[in-house]
N, C-alpha and C positions, 0 to 999 in steps of 0.2 A: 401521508408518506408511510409507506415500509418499509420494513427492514431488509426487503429484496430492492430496494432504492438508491442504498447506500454502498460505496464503494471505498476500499482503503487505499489507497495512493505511497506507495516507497518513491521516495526518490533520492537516486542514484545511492541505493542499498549495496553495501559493501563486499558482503557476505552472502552465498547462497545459503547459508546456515539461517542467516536471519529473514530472508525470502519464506525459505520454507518452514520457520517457526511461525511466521504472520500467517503466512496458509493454515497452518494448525492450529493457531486462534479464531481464525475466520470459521472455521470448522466448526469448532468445541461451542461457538456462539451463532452458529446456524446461519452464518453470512458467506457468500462464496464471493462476491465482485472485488477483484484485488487488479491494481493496476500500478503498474512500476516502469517509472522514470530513468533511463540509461544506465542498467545497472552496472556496476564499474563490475561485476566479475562477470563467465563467460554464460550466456545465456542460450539455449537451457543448460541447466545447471544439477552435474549430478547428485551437489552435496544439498541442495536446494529438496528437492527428492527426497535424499534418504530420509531430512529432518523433518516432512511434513508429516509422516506418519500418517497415512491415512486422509491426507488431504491433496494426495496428487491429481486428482482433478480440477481441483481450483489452482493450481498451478500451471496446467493444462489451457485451463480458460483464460487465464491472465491475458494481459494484451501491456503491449511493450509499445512506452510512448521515446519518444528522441525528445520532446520537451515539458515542459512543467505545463505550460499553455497550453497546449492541445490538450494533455490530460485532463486539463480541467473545464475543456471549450464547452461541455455538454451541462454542465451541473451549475445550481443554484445557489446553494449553501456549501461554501467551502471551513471545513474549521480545519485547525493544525497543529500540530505537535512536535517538539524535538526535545533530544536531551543533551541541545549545548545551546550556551549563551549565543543569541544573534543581534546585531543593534540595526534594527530596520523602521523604517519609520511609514510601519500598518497603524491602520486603526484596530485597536483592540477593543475588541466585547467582551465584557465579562459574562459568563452563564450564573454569574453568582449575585448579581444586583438585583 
């Protein structure tokens, strides 16, 4: 696998602010595949833009899913991330054992 393999997934991203901040990390770490989940603001998004700086093409390329499902219909290895408590009952891998 490469790092042209890999895709970052938002879903339902609040902010175009925070859209186009992920574009501009995608960027800064040479990854462009970014795909986003119903984003609750209006899409395309002017503030999304201003804030990638320099990564308005990967914003460009984005592709806009209506569900978490589909987004992930194509891929093998899904990991994930958030920064609020969720109580779901996944099976958790650690990358650290």
């Amino acid at each position: 696998m490469s790092f042209k393999d890999i895709y970052f997934i938002l879903v339902r991203p609040q902010l175009g602010e925070n859209i186009g901040a992920v574009a501009r990390a995608l960027k800064n770490f040479n990854l462009s595949k970014l795909r986003i989940v119903n984003p609750r603001c209006e899409w395309p998004n002017q503030k999304a833009i201003a804030t990638s700086v320099g990564a308005k093409n990967i914003l460009q390329s984005s592709k806009i899913y209506n569900s978490f499902d589909k987004s992930v219909g194509d891929l093998d290895f899904i990991f994930a991330t958030t920064s609020t408590k969720k109580n779901f009952n996944k099976k958790i891998i650690s990358i650290f054992d």
